[in-house]
N, C-alpha and C positions, 0 to 999 in steps of 0.2 A: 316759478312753476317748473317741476322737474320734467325731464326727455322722455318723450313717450315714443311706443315702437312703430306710430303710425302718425306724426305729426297733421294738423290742419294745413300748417305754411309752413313752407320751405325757403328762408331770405338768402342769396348766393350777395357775397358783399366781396369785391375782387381787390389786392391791394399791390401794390409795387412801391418799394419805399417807402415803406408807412411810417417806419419806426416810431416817427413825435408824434400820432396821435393813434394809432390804430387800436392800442389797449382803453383810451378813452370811448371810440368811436364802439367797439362790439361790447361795452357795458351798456353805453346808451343804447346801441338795438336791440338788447337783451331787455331794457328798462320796459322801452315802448313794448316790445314783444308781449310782455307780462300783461300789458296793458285791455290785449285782445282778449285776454279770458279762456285761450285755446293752446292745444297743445304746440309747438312750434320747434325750430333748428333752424338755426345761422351757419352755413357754412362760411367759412374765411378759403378765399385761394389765391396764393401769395406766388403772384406772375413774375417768378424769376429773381424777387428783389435779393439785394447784395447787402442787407440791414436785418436786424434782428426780427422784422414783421412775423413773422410766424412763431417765433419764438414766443414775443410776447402778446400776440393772441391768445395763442394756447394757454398763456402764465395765468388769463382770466378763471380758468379750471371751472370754468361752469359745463355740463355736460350736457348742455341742448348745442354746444360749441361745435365743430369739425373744422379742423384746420388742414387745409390741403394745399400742398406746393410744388412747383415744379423747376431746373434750377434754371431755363431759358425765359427772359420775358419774351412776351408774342401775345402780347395786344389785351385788351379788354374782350374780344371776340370768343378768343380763347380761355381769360379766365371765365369768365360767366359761362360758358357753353360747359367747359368744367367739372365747373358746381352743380350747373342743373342736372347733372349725371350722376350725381351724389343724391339729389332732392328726392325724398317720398313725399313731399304733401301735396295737399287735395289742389292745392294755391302754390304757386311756384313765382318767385322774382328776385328782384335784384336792386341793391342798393350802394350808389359811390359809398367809399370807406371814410372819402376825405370829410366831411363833418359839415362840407357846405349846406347839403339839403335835412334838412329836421327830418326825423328816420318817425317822424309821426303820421307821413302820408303813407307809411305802407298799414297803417293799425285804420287808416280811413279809407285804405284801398280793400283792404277784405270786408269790412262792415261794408261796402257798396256791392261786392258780390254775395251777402247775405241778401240783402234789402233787393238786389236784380237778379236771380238768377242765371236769369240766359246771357250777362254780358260774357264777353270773352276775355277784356283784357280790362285794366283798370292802370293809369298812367299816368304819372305826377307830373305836370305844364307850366311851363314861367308865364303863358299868356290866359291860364282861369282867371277870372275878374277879381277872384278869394285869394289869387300867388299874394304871397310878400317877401318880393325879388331886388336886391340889392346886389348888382354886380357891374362890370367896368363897362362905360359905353362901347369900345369898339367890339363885345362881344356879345353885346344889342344889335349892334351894328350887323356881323356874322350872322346872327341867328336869325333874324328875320329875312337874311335876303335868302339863304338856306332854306326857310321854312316856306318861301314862295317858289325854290325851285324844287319843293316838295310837291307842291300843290300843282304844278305843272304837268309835273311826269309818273305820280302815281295818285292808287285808287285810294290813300289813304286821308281820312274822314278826320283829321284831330289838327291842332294847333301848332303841337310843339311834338316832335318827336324824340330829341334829344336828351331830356330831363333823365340823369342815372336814376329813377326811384320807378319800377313797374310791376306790377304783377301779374300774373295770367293763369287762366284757366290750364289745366296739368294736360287737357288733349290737344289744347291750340299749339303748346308746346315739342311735345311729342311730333306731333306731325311737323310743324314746321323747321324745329332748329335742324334735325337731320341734313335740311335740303342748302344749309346757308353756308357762304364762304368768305365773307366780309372776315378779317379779323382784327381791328380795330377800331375807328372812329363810327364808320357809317352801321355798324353792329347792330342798332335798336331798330334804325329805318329799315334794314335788311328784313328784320324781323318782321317788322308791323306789314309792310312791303307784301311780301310774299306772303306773312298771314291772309292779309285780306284777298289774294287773289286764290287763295284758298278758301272761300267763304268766312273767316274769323277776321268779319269786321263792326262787330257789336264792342267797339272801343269808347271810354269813358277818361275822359280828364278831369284829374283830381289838384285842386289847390296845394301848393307847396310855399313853405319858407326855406326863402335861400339867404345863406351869409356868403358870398364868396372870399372865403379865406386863405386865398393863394397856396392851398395845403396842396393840392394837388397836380399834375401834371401841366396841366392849362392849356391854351390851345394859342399852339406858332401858324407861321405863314405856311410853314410846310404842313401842319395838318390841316390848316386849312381848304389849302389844296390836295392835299390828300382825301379828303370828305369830297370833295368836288367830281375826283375822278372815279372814287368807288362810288359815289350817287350813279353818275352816268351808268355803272356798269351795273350796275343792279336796274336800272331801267333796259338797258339793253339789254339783258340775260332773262327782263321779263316781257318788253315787249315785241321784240326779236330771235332773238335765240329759243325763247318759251324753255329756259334751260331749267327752273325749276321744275315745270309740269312732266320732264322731260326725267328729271331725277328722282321726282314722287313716283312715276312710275317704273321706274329701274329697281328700285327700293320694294317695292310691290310684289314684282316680280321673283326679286329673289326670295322674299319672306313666302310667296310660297312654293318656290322650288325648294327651301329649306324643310319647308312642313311638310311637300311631300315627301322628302328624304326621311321627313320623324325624326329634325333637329329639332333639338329644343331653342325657343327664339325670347327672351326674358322681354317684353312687350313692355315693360312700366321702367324702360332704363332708357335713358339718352345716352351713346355712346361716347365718351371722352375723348377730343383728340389728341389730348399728348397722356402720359404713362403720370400722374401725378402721386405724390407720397400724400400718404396720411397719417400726420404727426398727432393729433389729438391723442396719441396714447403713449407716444412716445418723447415726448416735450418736457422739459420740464423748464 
């Protein structure tokens, strides 16, 4: 299906080091994409790597493609928030690059916001009763004691938060990613987190297959503990500090001291934190 100038979905797929499989990986969500029946775009945002990943993204020369890069890595937080600054579609998400999770939950996460209108977000889970999850025990192990100190210290309604594969409604977004600062591991919980205490907590888990094919990053004892300590502080900045409610309304504020100035304020953009190039034209 060729690129249309107002896509349905927007897929943000983030990569560092891809190079062995990254031109396999955005054929195959180009495949599923087609699959939907709607117009769509994949962006690629290549966080810093020191390998040809951008290069051979772009080499796929499909034009629903946007390769975007920038030459510091800084985190998953940063690539996805990125992308989403790039995304027009009605459906905005994101999907790991590395090949672990079948990129066919995101073609059954927009089919669920046809069939539900009002959900907010739609989210691919290793613990739907539908997963078929194949990965190392000690990272069973991780996940689940993570996902009960999830359920401890936020308002948040779902299983599994950490699954790379989600979609969201394009206002849950908007409002929310502005206010976040997480930039690497705890990024999705940050997300879901602060969405629901902003009323976007009509969240839906969607069944996933996972291979885990050691393709990607993986997770050490230091991100471990890394996740540990940005959990805590995103409880603290929410149930403490109220630092979100605190930033929504600073943001507020200045959008309309802007309008009464009679700036103009582009409303459908998530702003990008770092300066990133866009090689999709310039690639070969």
């Amino acid at each position: 299906m060729s690129a249309a100038a107002d896509p349905y979905l927007s897929l943000v797929t983030p990569v560092h080091n891809g190079a062995a499989f990254i031109e396999d990986s955005v054929r195959g969500m180009l495949d599923v994409l087609d699959r939907l029946g709607r117009p769509s775009e994949l962006i690629v945002v290549d966080d810093g790597s020191t390998d040809r990943s951008a290069a051979l993204a772009n080499a796929v020369g499909d034009p629903r493609v946007h390769v975007l890069r920038y030459e510091q890595n800084q985190g998953k937080g940063v690539a996805v928030t990125c992308g989403l600054a790039h995304a027009r579609g009605r459906l905005v998400g994101w999907l790991d690059s590395d090949r672990d999770i079948d990129p066919e939950v995101i073609v059954r996460a927009a089919r669920r916001f046809e069939e539900t209108p009002d959900v907010d977000a739609v989210i691919g889970s290793k613990r739907h009763p539908d997963s078929q999850v194949q990965y190392p025990a000690i990272r069973r192990v991780y996940s689940a004691g993570f996902q009960l100190l999830v359920r401890l210290l936020f308002r948040v309604n779902v299983r599994d938060t950490q699954v790379g594969a989600k979609l969201f409604r394009r206002e849950m977004l908007e409002t929310v990613v502005p206010l976040l600062l997480i930039k690497r591991y705890a990024y999705d919980l940050e997300l879901l987190a602060v969405g629901a205490e902003f009323g976007f907590d009509r969240i839906e888990e969607a069944p996933i297959r996972l291979d885990y094919r050691f393709a990607g990053s993986g997770i050490t004892s230091e991100a471990v503990r890394w996740m540990f300590v940005d959990t805590l502080a995103i409880a603290y900045r929410i149930h403490l500090r109220h630092h979100y409610v605190r930033r929504y309304a600073a943001l507020q504020r200045a959008r309309t001291d802007a309008s009464a100035r009679r700036t103009t304020i582009d409303e459908d953009r998530i702003l990008p934190p770092v300066a990133a190039t866009d090689l999709s034209e310039t690639l070969v």
